[in-house]
Phi, psi and omega in degrees: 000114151351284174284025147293336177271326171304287131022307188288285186323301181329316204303291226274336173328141163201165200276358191280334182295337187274140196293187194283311184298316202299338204263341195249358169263274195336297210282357174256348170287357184260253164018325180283318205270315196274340165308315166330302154320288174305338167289320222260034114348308203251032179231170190297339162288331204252339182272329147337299168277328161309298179299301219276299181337303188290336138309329191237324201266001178108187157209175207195219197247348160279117171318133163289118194285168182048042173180156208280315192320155142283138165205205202275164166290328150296348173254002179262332165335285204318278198315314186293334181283328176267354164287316188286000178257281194353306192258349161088352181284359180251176213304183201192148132235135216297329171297325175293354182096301219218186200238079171324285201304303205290338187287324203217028163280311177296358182255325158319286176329308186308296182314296189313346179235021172270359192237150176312305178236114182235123178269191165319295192317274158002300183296295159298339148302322153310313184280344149306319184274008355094298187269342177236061167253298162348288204261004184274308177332316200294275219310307194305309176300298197294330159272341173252355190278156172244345179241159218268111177247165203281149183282014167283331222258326153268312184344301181317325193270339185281345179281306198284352156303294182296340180264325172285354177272292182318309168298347183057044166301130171297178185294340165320263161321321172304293196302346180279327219273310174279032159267325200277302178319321201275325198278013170239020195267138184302094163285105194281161174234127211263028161243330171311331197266317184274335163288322177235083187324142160181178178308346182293325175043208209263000151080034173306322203303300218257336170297325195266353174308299161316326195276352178262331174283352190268306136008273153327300187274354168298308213260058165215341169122001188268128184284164171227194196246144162347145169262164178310342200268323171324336216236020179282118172266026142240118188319312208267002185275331186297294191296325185262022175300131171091003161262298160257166201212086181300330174307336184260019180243084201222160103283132188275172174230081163353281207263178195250053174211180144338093199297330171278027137278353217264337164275023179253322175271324173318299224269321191270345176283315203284293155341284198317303197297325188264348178258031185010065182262134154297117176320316209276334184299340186296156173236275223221129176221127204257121158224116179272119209213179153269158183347272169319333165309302192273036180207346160307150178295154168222033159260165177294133177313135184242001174201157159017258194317293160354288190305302190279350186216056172237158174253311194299303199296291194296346180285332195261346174287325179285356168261345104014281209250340214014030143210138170290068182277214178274326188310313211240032132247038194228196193227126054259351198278346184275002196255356189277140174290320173276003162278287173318329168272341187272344157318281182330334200260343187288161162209174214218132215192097156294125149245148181300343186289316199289324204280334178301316182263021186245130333256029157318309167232162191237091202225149195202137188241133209250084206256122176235147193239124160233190229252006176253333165097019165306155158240123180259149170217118173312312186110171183300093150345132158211143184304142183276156184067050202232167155327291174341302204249181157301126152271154191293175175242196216278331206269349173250017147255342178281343161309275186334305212277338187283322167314295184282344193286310197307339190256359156270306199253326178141179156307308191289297187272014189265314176289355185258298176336291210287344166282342196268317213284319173305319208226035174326301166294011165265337186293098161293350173217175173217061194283297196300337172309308187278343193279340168255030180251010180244153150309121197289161179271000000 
């Protein structure tokens, strides 16, 4: 049986087994994921969910991010998963389709304070294994499944891999907890969430719930059914646990949108600058792009969710704005007349050279017509901070993280975060971590 090699990575993982990059990529997915998490604090789904967790779910030993509150470990799962989701800004990989880390930062973070003592070591080891339990789950749902499902729907099994890791579940327990995951984590079906934006996303919030309550309900004795991993029909996604390392095939995400808008904004941000073209000189902005891409809304944003899961808005807030952040999907800006008017002017033109390479690359060419009857062309687009593409470097996810954090938590604890993160597998415990992702009472 497939899990039984799974059963074995969990078991047998410790962080001295892991290569050196592999060790130094978890601190920068920790860095990425929890800057994501602390922006997406500050949106009305995360405050939502703040309010209902602290009602329904009890209260126990895990932190809420950015509040003095407590709750259980499934509900700070919950509440933390739709904040790391929230602004759409956090990390993906591209053959899985989805967001490993926002699915399965929250369950760590949650497990880690379910246990008496959790050090650095411990933590990135968990989260390593976490991800990439994740994402082989992603590749298995997505080949045996036919409609394209949301990343909650593996996400989940790869958080009770890192919290059963954490938690010191037997083997016994592992395999009920990822069984239980799989068969209860919300299989979504993710074009439904993209035709009609709304808080439900990518069903990340309930995915990491599930990989935590499964967790829970393993170490009191409730059985599950087979995990996902029996049912892979490629042998070598399994086989290559501990070997090959899917954490190091991730893209990061510059801007607070759609990675398949994001080489839309790169291409008219990249005009505007070498034609020193002016917003009000534009007449027409062209984007040759695939299907999917092109099935995202291009009506105005009435929320958030609307604003991050638009193809027209962020391409025209960043000309705009000359960047996309949590700031510039949130409202009053999503709400700007002069955004809403340069909207009107984009269209959108599927070619098959794009659709081909979909979803390996997310890729696009970029025509703005301005009122004089120039025609500008970017040239073939690729989303930045990809495989694909260039990836960021160390000082420019810590750029990233200093941009959305600082305006939740402040300059002082936004900067002891990227320094304490730096050197994480040194923290014997990791009290000082959570005190500075909380709020004084």
């Amino acid at each position: 049986m497939y899990s039984d090699t799974v059963l074995d990575f969990i078991e047998d993982s410790q962080w001295d087994s892991f290569p050196s990059h592999v060790q130094h990529q978890s601190k920068r997915c920790l860095l990425d994921t929890l800057g994501a998490m602390i922006a997406g604090t500050r949106t009305p789904v995360y405050d939502l969910m703040h309010r209902y967790v602290l009602s329904q779910m009890g209260t126990g030993p895990a932190v809420l991010m950015n509040s003095p509150g407590k709750t259980s470990t499934t509900g700070a799962a919950l509440a933390n998963g739709y904040a790391a989701n929230a602004l759409d800004i956090d990390d993906g990989c591209r053959l899985a389709k989805g967001h490993p880390g926002a699915s399965v930062l929250p369950v760590t973070l949650a497990a880690s304070q379910g246990i008496e003592v959790c050090n650095g070591k411990s933590f990135l080891t968990a989260l390593i294994i976490g991800y990439e339990t994740a994402i082989r789950a992603a590749y298995i749902r997505h080949a045996t499944c036919s409609v394209y499902h949301s990343s909650g729907s593996w996400g989940g099994i790869g958080g009770a891999a890192a919290a059963g890791k954490l938690m010191g579940l037997n083997r016994d327990e592992l395999f009920n907890a990822l069984g239980t995951a799989t068969y209860h984590v919300p299989n979504a079906p993710m074009m439904l969430g993209i035709e009609t934006p709304c808080m439900g996303k990518d069903s990340i919030g309930w995915g990491s719930f599930v990989g935590m309550a499964s967790v829970e309900m393993a170490r009191v004795g409730f059985t599950g059914p087979k995990p996902i991993f029996d049912e892979s029909p490629n042998q070598e996604w399994i086989t290559s646990l501990g070997n090959t390392f899917e954490i190091m095939n991730l893209f990061f995400k510059p801007y607070a949108a759609c990675r398949w808008a994001q080489p839309g904004v790169d291409g008219v941000l990249k005009i505007m600058e070498k034609e020193t073209l002016s917003v009000g000189n534009i007449r027409k902005i062209r984007v040759y792009t695939f299907s999917a891409a092109g099935a995202l809304s291009m009506k105005p944003p009435l929320n958030t969710e609307d604003a991050q899961y638009n193809f027209a808005y962020p391409i025209a807030a960043a000309a705009i704005y000359g960047k996309i952040g949590p700031d510039q999907v949130q409202p009053p800006k999503i709400f700007d007349k002069d955004v809403l008017e340069l909207m009107d002017k984009i269209s959108v033109i599927v070619e098959d050279q794009y659709q081909k390479e979909f979803p390996a690359k997310t890729l696009a060419n970029i025509e703005i017509e301005d009122f004089s009857g120039n025609c500008y062309q970017s040239g073939v687009m690729s989303a930045r901070w990809d495989l694909s593409n260039t990836l960021p470097t160390d000082e420019e996810l810590e750029t990233k993280f200093v941009w959305i954090v600082e305006p939740a938590l402040g300059k002082e604890k936004t900067i002891s975060l990227v320094e304490l993160i730096r050197n994480f597998e040194h923290c014997e415990t990791i009290d000082s971590l959570i005190a500075l992702c909380i709020k004084s009472t």
